[in-house]
C-alpha positions as CSV (number, residue, x, y, z in Angstrom):
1,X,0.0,0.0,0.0
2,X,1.3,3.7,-0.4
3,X,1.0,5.9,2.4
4,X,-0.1,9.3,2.6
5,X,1.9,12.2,2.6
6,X,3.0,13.7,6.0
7,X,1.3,16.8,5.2
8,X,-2.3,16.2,4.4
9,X,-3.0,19.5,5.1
10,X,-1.0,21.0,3.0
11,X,-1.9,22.9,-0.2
12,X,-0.6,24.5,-2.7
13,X,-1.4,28.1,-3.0
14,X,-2.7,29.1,-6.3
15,X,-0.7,32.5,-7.9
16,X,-3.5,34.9,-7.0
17,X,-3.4,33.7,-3.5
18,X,0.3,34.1,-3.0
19,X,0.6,37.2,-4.6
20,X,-2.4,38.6,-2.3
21,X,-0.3,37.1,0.5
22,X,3.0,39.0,-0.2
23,X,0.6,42.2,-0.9
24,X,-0.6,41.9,2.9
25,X,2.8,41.7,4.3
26,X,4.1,45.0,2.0
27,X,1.0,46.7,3.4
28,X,1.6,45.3,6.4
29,X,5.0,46.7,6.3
30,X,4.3,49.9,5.0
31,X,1.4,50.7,7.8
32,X,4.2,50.0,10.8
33,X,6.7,51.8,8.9
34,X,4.5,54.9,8.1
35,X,3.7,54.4,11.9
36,X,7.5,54.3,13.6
37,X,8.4,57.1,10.8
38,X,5.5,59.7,11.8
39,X,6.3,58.8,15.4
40,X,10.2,59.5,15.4
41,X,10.6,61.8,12.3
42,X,11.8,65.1,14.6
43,X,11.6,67.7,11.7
44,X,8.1,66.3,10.1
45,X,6.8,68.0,7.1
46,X,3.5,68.5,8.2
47,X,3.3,71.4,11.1
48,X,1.5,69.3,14.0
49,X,1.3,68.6,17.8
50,X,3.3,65.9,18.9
51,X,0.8,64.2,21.3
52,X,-1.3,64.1,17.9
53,X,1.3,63.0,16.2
54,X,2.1,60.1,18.4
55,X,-1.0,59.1,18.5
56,X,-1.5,58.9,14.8
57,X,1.6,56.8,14.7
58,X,0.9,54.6,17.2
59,X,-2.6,54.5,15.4
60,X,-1.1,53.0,12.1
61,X,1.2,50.7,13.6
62,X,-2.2,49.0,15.9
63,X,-3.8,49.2,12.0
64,X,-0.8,47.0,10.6
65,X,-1.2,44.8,13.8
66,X,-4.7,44.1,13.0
67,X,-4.2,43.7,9.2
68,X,-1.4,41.3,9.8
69,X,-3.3,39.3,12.0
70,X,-5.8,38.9,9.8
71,X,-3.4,38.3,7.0
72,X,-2.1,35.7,9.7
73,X,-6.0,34.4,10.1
74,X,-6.5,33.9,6.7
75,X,-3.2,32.8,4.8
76,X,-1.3,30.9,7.1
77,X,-2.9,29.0,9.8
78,X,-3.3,25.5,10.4
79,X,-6.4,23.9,8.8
């Protein structure tokens, strides 16, 4: 008799799939870089009070958090 792979879970993803995979972590990338950036950029462009501008930043990088985990949720758990 043959036996069955190791993996019987595991499945090939198709090109769509993957490609919307990488897309998610570049956006997830970008959001916490945006974040870290806005946070610790001392001679920002934009004329704004630091609390606010904290806040924003730390706002984007929660947002990449929460994409990533769903990213996570979606693409790469155990089924």
């Amino acid at each position: 008799m043959s036996e069955q792979p190791t993996r019987n879970n595991f499945r090939q993803k198709s090109p769509t799939q993957r490609f919307l995979s990488i897309l998610g972590l570049a956006m997830f990338a970008f959001y916490f870089t945006l974040g870290m950036v806005i946070i610790f950029w001392d001679n920002f462009p934009i004329t704004i009070d630091p609390t606010y501008k904290k806040l924003f930043g730390i706002l984007l990088i929660v947002y990449s958090f929460m994409r990533f985990a769903r990213l996570w949720q979606n693409n790469f758990r155990n089924n």
